[in-house]
N, C-alpha and C positions, 0 to 999 in steps of 0.2 A: 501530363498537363503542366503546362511552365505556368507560375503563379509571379505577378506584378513585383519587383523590387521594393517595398516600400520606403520610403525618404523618411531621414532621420526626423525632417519636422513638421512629419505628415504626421495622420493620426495612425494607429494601430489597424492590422489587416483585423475584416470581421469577423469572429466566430463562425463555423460552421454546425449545425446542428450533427451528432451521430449517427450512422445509419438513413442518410438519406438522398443515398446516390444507390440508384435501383442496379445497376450493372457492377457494381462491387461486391452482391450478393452470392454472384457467379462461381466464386470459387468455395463459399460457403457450400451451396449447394454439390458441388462436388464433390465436396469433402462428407457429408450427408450421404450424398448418394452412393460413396463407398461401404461408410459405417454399413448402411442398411444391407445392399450388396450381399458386402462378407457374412454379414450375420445372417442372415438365409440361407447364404451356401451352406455355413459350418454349422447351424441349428438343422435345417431341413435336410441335408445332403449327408450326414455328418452322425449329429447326436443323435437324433430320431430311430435311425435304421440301429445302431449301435441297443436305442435302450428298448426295442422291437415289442414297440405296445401293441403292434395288432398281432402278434404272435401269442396262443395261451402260455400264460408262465407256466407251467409242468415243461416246454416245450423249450424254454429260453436258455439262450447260453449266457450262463451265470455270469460269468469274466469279463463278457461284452458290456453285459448290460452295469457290473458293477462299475466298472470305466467310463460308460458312457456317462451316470451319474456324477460322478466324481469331477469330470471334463467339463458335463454342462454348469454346474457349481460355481468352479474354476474359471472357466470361459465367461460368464454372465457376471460375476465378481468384478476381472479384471475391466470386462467391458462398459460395466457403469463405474468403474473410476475415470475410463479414457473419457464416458461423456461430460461426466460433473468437470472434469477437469477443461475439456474445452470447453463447455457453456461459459465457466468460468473465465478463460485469457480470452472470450468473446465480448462477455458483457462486464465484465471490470474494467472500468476505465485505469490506463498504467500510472496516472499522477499527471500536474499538471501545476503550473506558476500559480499560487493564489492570488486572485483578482484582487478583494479589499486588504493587498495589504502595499502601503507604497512605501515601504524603503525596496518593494521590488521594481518599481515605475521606472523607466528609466526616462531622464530629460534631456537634449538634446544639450543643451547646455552645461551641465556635467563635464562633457568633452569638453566644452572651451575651458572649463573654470579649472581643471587637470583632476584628474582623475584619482591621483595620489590622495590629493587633500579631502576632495570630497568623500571617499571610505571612510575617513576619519572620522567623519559625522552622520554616516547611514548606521543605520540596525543590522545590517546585513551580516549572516553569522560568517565566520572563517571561511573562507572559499580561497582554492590551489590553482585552481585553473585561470587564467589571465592571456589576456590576446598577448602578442609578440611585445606589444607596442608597451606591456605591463598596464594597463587600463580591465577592469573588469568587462567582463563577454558580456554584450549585451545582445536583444534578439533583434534586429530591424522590420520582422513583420508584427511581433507580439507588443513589441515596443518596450519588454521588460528586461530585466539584468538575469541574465540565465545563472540558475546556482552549479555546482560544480557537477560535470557528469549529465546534463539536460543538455537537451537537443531538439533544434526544430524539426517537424516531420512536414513536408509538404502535401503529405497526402493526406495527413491528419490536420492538419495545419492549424497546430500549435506545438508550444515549447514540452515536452513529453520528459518527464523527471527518470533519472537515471535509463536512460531511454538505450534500450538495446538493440532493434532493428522494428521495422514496419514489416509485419506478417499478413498477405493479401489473402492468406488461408484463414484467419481470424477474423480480416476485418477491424482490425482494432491492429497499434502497437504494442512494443511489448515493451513495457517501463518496470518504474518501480512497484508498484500495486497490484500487477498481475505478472509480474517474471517468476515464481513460485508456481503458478499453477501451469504455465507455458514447460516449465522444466518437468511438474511430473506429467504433464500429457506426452509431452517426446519419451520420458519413462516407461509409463505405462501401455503408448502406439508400440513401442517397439516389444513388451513382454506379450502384449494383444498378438500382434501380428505373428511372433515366433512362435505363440503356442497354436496357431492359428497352422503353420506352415506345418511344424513336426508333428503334433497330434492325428492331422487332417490326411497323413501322407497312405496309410495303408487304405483308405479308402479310395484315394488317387490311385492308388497302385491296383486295387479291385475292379476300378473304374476301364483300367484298360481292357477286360476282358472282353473279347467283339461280339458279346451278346448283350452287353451294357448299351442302354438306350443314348443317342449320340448327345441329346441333349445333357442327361446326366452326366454323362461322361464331360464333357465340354463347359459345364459348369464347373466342375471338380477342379479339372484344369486350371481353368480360367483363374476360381477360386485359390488354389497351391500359387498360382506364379504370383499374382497381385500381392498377395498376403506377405510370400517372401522378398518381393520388391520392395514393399513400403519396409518390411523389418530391417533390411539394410538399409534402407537411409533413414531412418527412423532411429536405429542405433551409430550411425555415424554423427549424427547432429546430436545425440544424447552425450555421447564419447565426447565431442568438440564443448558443446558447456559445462559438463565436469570438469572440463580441463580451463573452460574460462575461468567457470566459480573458482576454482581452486585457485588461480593466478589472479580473484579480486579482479577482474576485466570484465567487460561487456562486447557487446562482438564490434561498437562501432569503436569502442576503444582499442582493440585486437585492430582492426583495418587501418584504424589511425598510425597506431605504432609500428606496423609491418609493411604497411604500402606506401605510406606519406613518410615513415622512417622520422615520427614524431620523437624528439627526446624529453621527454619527462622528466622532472627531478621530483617526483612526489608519487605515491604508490598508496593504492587503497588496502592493501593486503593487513589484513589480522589475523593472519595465521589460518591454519587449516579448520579451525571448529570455528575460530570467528569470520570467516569468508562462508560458510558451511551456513551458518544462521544466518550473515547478511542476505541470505536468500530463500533459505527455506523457512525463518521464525528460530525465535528464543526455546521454543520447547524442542525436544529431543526427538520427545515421543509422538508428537505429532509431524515430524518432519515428511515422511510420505504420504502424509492426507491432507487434502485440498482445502485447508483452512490455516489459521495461526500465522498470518504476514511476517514479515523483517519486523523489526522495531525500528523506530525512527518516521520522518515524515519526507523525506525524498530531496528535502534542501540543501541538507549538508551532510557530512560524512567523517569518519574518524580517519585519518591518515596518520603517514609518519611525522608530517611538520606540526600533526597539531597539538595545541600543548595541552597538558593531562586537565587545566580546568576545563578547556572547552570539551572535550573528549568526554569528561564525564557529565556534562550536560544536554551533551548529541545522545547518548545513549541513553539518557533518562526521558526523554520524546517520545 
């Protein structure tokens, strides 16, 4: 859906409320419909028969059944991280322009009065990013001055802080606020799905035998291919933002500078533990559990240009 240009001395495009386009629920529900899916095959088809409770225990094979135990543990573990972690990059909003605050407002008039001078006397904290013309980015639908690393989404349609791509699998972008829990859900989808594929496999291979009911058998299947589909691309998107985090990038920043062949002279990069926490949180120990945000508030950002006062006042946010 193409959305109106708005005019520099027009007012701001309206808000839209969240969650209230019934047909963008669509892919939610798909994504649901697998969770649950899998999890039947690999509980019902799977762990069940392995921990063989309608078998008398004098009767049971001990190995199976200790395995099965062990699996279903393992398997229902990893599986309520992958949920907490999407409910999560679902219902966290990723950050967003703060309304009452107007040195973010931007005035039409600004432009004319040149844009050099007037910085001079906004609040506006250090920002690197600057249109061609050297003028601060402004939004023409939000009607605000975008801080550095924020991006309009039209599907969201507002300015989205440190905004890394619109996920129609969420429902929501992914910004500053929830890019931590979006990272370990690609984590955790693709440890789900792998243990999901090797574990599962001797039953699949059981499944073949032509006195196996077609249904079970066909579930089994069904169950092995999907599981190992989604693990590969599950682990190749995990692979690709290790390798952003690590290079301080976001994926629209990544497309900027590879496709548009943008030249930069400013880099968000803090090294390998300090790009490490701009995403996952200050604590160490909680870096794979789905709490403990980045520090900071999604406005501004530590780089190379910036000088060590502001630097240590960004980090103290």
């Amino acid at each position: 859906m193409q959305y109106p240009v708005q005019s520099l001395d027009g007012p701001p495009e309206p808000k839209v409320r969240r969650f209230t386009e019934p047909l963008k629920f669509l892919p939610l529900l798909l994504v649901w419909s697998i969770i649950v899916g899998l999890y039947a095959i690999y509980t019902v088809l799977h762990i069940l028969p392995m921990l063989q409770l309608e078998v008398p225990e004098a009767s049971r094979d001990k190995v199976a059944e200790h395995q099965g135990y062990i699996q279903a543990i393992a398997f229902n573990s990893i599986t309520f991280l992958v949920l907490v972690c999407y409910l999560r990059s679902v219902l966290t909003h990723p950050g967003q322009i703060p309304d009452n605050d107007p040195s973010w407002t931007f005035q039409p008039q600004d432009l004319r009065a040149g844009s050099r001078e007037k910085d001079k006397e906004t609040n506006l904290p250090l920002l690197q990013e600057q249109k061609r013309s050297g003028e601060r980015r402004h939004c023409k639908w939000c009607g605000k001055y975008k801080p550095d690393r924020c991006h309009h989404c039209r599907v969201c349609r507002m300015c989205i802080l440190k905004m890394d791509h619109h996920c129609p699998w969420l429902y929501n972008c992914v910004g500053f606020k929830n890019h931590k829990y979006f990272f370990l859900l690609l984590l955790y989808s693709a440890i789900d799905t792998h243990f999901i594929t090797w574990t599962m496999y001797p039953s699949v291979n059981g499944a073949l035998d032509p006195a196996t009911p077609f249904l079970r058998m066909f579930l089994l299947l069904f169950g092995e291919t999907l599981s190992g589909l989604i693990a590969m691309a599950a682990m190749m998107f995990f692979l690709f933002h290790i390798w952003l985090m690590l290079r301080a990038m976001t994926t629209i920043e990544f497309c900027e500078k590879s496709v548009k062949r943008v030249q930069q002279n400013y880099s968000f990069d803090r090294g390998v533990i300090g790009n490490l926490k701009a995403v996952l949180g200050p604590n160490v120990l909680l870096w794979l559990l789905p709490c403990s945000r980045p520090e900071g508030d999604g406005l501004s950002f530590i780089c190379e240009q910036t000088p060590l006062s502001a630097a240590s006042n960004t980090s103290k946010k």
